[in-house]
C-alpha positions in Angstrom: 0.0 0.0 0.0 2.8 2.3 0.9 4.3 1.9 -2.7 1.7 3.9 -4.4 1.3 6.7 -1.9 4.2 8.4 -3.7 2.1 8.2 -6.9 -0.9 8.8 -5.7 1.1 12.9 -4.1 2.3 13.5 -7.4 -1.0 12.6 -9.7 -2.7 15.1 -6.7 0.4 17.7 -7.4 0.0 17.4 -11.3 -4.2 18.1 -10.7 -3.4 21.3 -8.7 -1.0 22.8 -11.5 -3.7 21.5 -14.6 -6.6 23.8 -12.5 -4.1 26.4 -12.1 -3.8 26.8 -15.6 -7.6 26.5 -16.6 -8.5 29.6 -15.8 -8.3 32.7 -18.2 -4.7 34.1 -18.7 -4.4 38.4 -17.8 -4.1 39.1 -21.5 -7.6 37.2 -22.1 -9.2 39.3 -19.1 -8.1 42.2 -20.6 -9.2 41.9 -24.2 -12.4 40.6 -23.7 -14.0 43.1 -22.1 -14.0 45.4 -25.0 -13.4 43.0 -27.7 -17.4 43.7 -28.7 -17.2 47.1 -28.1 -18.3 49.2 -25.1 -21.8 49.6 -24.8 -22.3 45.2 -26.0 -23.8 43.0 -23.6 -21.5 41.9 -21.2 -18.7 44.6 -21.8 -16.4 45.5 -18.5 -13.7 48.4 -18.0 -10.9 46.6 -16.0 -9.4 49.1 -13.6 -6.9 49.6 -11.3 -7.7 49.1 -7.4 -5.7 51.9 -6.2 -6.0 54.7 -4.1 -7.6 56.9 -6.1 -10.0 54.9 -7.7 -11.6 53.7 -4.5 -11.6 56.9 -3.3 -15.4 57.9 -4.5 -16.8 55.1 -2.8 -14.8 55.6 0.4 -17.2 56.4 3.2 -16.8 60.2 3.9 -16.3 60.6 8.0 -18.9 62.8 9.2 -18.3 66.6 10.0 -16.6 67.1 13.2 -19.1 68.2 16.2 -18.3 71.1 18.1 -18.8 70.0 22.2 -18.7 73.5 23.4 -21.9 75.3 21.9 -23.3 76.3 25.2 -21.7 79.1 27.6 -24.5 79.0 30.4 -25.1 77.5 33.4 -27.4 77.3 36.0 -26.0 80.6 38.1 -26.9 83.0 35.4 -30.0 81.3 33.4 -33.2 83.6 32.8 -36.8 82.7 33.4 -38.5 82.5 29.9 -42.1 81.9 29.1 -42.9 78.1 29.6 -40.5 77.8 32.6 -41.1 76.1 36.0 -40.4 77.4 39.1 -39.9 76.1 42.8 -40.2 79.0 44.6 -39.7 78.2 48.8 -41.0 81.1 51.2 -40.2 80.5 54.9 -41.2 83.2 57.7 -38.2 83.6 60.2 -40.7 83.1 63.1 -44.1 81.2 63.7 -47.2 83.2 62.9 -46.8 84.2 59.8 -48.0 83.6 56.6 -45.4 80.7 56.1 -44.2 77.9 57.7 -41.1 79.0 59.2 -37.6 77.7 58.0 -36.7 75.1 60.5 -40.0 72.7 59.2 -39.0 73.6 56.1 -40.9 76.8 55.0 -43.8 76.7 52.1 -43.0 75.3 49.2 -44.5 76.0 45.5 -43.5 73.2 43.4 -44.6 74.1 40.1 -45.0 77.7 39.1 -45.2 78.4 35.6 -44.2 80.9 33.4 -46.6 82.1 31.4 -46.5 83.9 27.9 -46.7 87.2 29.0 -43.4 86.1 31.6 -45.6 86.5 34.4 -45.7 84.1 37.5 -48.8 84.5 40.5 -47.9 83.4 44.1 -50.2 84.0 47.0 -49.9 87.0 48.8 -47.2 88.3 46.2 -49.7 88.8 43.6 -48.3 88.5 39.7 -45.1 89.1 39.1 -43.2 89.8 35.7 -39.9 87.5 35.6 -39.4 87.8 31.8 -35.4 87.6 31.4 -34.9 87.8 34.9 -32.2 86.0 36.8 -33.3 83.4 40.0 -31.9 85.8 41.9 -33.6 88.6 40.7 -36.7 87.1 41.2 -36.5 85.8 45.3 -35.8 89.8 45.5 -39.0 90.6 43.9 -40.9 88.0 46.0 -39.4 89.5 49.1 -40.4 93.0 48.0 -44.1 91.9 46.9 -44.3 90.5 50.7 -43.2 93.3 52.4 -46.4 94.5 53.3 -47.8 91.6 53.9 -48.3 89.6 57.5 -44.9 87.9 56.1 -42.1 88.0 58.7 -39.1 88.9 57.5 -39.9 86.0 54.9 -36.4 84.0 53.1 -37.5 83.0 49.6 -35.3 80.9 47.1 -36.5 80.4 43.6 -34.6 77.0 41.8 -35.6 76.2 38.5 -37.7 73.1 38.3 -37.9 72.5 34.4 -36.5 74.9 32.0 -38.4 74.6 28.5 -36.7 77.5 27.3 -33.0 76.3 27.5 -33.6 72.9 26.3 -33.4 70.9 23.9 -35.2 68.2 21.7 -33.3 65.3 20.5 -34.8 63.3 17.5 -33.1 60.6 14.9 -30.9 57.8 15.6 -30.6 57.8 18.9 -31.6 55.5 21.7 -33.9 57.6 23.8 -35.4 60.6 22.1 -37.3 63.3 24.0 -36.4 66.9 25.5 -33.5 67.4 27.9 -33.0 70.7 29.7 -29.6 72.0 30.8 -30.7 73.6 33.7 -28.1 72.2 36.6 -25.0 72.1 34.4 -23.9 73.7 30.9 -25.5 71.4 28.1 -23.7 70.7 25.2 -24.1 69.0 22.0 -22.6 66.0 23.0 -24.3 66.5 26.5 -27.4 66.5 24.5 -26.8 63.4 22.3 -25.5 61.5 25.5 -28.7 62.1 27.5 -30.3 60.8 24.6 -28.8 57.3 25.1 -26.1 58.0 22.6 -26.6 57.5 18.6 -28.1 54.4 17.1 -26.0 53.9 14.1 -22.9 51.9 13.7 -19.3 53.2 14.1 -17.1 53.4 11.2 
């Protein structure tokens, strides 16, 4: 049996270089694709894979994104119409209009800003905080409570949801919906991170 395993390589050998050889030559590839013209049935360009031929179909990498489109933060931002405010009013002392500080005053969870940039709180009465800072506006509801039963009240305003400085996030991305940048600076990338990051694959 072993005597014909030498044969039986070199009829294997001779079968690899006969394939080899059946297929079309370079000069054949190249001729017949124009030999019937170039607009016949079946007619090919061959072309050179290089660098600048693949170049056109090379997918482009997308603009660069700047991260830094956003110079506020929370310590200067403006009411707007649509905002929400939590406004806190605590009297210094019992008997007043509020519940004193140390149970935590009287809170206002959600006091809107309406078109006209005007907020209502009891006692204080309507109030225009168009453009006006948080800061601004626990001044005027101290001043619109001066006259009231009010002792020596302490208000601080926060901004509960801030329609006006957000943004909506639509497209590929894994969560879309609205996200404010009301505690921190929001940028672009803030934005698109919120949003569960994009959908589409990396290249």
């Amino acid at each position: 049996m072993f005597r014909f395993l030498p044969l039986v390589i070199l009829m294997g050998l001779s079968g690899c270089s006969i394939l080899a050889g059946s297929g079309p030559t370079r000069g054949a590839i190249m001729d017949a694709g124009t030999a019937q013209g170039a607009d016949a049935p079946g007619a090919y360009d061959v072309v050179d894979v290089n660098a600048s031929t693949i170049e056109p179909y090379v997918l482009k990498r997308p603009p660069e994104v700047d991260g830094n489109t956003s110079d506020g933060y929370a310590g200067n931002m403006r009411a707007r119409p649509g905002d929400v405010l939590r406004i806190l009013v605590a009297d210094s002392m019992e008997g007043g209009l509020f519940a004193p500080l140390n149970t935590g005053g009287t809170v206002f969870e959600a006091v809107r800003v309406d078109a006209e940039g005007m907020i209502s709180l009891p006692y204080a009465g309507h109030l225009r905080v168009r453009n006006k800072t948080l800061g601004a506006i626990e001044q005027m509801v101290k001043n619109a409570l001066r006259n009231t039963a009010a002792v020596q009240p302490q208000v601080m305003v926060d901004l509960a949801d801030d329609r006006s400085n957000s943004v909506l996030v639509t497209g590929a991305v894994a969560q879309p919906g609205r996200f404010g940048g009301n505690k921190s600076p929001l940028t672009a990338l803030d934005a698109v991170a919120q949003a569960g990051g994009s959908t589409l694959p990396p290249y």
